[in-house]
Every structure is written in structure tokens, then in C-alpha cells.
N, C-alpha and C positions, 0 to 999 in steps of 0.2 A: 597683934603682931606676933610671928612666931619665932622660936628661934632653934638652936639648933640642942640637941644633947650632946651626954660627953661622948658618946662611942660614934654620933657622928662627925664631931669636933677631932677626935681621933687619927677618923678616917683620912679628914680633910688635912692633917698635917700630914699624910703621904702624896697630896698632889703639889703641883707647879704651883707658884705665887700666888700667879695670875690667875687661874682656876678656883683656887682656895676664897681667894675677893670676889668672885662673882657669886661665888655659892651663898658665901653670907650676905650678901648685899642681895642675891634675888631672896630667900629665908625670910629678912624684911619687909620685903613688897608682899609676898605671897601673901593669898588669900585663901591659900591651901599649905597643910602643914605638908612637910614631907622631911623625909632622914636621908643621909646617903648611906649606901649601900655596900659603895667598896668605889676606892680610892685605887690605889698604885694595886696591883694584880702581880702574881709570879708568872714567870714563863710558862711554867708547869700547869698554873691552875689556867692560864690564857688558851692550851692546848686541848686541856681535858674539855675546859667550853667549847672551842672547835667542835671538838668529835661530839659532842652532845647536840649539836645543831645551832648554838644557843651566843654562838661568836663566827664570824665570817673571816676573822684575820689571825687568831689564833695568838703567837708570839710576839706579831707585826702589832698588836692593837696599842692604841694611843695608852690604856692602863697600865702596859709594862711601864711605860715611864712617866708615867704620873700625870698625863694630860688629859686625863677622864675620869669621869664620877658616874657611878650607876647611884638612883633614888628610889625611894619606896613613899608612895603615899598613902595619908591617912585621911579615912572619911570624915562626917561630922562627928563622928560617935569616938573617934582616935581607933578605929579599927584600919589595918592595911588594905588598900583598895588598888585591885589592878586595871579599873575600869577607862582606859585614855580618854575619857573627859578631865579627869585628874588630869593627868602627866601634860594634856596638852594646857591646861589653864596655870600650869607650873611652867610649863616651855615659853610663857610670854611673860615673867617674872626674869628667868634666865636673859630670853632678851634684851630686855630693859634694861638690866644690870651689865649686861654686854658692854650694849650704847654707849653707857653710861660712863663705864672704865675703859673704854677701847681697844674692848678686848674679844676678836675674831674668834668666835664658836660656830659647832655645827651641832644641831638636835637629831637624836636619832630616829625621831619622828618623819622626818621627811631629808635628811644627809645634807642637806641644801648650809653654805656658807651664810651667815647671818641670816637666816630666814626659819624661823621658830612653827610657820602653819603647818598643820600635821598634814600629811599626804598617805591616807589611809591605802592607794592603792599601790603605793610602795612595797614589794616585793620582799624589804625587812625590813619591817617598823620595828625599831628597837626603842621605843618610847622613855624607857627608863636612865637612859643614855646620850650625857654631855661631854663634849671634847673641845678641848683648843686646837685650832687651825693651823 
């Protein structure tokens, strides 16, 4: 069982309640470690992603106010891997934990409301990215 560090422990006291519970509660189930990333976002930094290609909503996005977590995962080795077989084998931990708390997310693997399957020919997979509904 994995859990989380302190600079993701952190992170997670800048999101929503509700958010902050499912993070720790999927963390448990995983069978992949993973940290977050970045919790609550400034306007500012929300922007500069904008213009870098790298955010579709800029100041609008769910991290200005705290209803989104970006994650990074680690391989077997605890190395960082961006490979979406990860993110998507962590997207069905987040589900569960969803379920489980009743608590309406979308992955940004596929945008889709409670539905965690990746959709690789999605136009922006942003894999590393959960949000409340």
C-alpha cells in the first residue's frame, strides 16, 4: 500500500474536501505509486500554461479553485514515468474512490463524467489530471 509524502500532503491541503478524500483513498487502493503535482494553481501560473499549450482554460480551470490535482507517477524502480499505462491504471483507483465517497469527477484522460477509460484519440489527453464536477 502506498501513501502519499509530505509535499504531496501539502499540495492536497490546497484542494476542496472532497478532492483531498478521494486522492487519499485512491493512494490506498493503488497499485501504482504516484504524488500530486499541484493542487490549487494562481491565475497567473493558470495563464502562462495557456500560452504554453499545456492548459485549454487558462484562469477558467478547475485548479484556480482548488477542484483539481495534477499527479506524477512512479515506476517499479520509484523513477517518474509519463508512460499512460500508468496514469490510466491510477484513473481506475481514482474511480473507485469516486464510487465509493460520492464524489462526481472527470479524468483527463478521456473529460467524460465518472468514466475513468482512457480515450487515447481524444484530441487532449491530459492524463495527469483530476477534477471535481
Amino acid at each position: 500500500m502506498y501513501r502519499f509524502g509530505k509535499t504531496s500532503l501539502q499540495r492536497l491541503e490546497t484542494v476542496h474536501t472532497a478532492l483531498r478524500e478521494v486522492c487519499l483513498l485512491a493512494i490506498k487502493y493503488s497499485t501504482v505509486d504516484f504524488g500530486i503535482t499541484e493542487g490549487l494553481r494562481s491565475e497567473e501560473r493558470a495563464e502562462k500554461l495557456m500560452q504554453e499549450g499545456k492548459s485549454k482554460l487558462g484562469k477558467k480551470s478547475k485548479h484556480c479553485y482548488g477542484y483539481a490535482v495534477d499527479i506524477v507517477c512512479y515506476d517499479e524502480n520509484g523513477k517518474v514515468t509519463w508512460e499512460l499505462d500508468y496514469y490510466a491504471e491510477v484513473a481506475k483507483y481514482f474511480q473507485k474512490a469516486a464510487e465509493e465517497l460520492a464524489v462526481p469527477m472527470r479524468w483527463g484522460g478521456n473529460w467524460k463524467v465518472n468514466d475513468f477509460e482512457l480515450d487515447a484519440e481524444n484530441k487532449f489527453v491530459d492524463a495527469v489530471h483530476f477534477e471535481l464536477v
